[in-house]
C-alpha positions as CSV (number, residue, x, y, z in Angstrom):
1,X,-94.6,-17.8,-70.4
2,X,-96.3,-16.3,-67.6
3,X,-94.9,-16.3,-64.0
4,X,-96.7,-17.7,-61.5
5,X,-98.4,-15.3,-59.0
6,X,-96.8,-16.7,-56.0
7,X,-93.2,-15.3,-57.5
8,X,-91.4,-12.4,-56.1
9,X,-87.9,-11.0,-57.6
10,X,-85.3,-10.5,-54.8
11,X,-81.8,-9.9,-54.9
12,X,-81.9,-13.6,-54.1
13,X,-83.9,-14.7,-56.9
14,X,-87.8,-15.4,-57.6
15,X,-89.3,-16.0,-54.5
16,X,-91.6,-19.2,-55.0
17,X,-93.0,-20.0,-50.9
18,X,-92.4,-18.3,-48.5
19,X,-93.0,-19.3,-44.8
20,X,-94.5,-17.9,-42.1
21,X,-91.0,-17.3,-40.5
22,X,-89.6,-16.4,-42.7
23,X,-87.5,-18.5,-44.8
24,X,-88.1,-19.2,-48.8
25,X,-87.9,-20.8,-51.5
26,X,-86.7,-19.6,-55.0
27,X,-88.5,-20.2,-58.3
28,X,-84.9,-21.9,-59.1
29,X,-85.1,-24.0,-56.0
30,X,-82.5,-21.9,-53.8
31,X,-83.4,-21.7,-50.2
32,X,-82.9,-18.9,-47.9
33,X,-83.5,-19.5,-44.4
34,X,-84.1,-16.8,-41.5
35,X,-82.2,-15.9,-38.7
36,X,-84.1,-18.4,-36.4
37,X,-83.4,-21.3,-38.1
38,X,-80.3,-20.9,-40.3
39,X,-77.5,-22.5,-38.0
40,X,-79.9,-25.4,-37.9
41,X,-80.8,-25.8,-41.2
42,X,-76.9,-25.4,-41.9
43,X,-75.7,-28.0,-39.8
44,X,-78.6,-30.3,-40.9
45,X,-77.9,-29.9,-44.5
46,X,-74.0,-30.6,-44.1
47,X,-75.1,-33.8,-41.8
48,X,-76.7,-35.1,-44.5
49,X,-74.2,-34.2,-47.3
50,X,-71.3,-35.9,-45.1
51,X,-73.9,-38.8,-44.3
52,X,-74.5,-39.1,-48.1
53,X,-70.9,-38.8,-49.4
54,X,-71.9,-36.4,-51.5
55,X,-67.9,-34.8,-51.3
56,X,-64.7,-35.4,-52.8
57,X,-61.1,-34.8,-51.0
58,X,-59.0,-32.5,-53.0
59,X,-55.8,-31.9,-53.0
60,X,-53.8,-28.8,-54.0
């Protein structure tokens, strides 16, 4: 199989796109976000997982 051109290995996987600020994508569909925009993304992304009720309560 060859590996796309676009692809990078980093500590945090194959790099797939990667944005002009920064953040990327992963060949494995992990994203890493920059400084800038990481709170954002953060708080975005748990919106949208509480909005979804993607989460089950636990109990110890």
């Amino acid at each position: 199989m060859i590996d796309p051109k676009y692809s990078k290995g980093t500590v945090e996987g194959d790099k797939k796109t990667k944005w002009i600020c920064g953040c990327f994508q992963t060949t494995d569909d992990y994203f890493k976000f920059c400084d800038k925009h990481n709170d954002i993304l953060k708080k975005a992304i748990q919106t949208q997982i509480d909005e979804l009720d993607m989460t089950l309560q636990i109990k110890d």
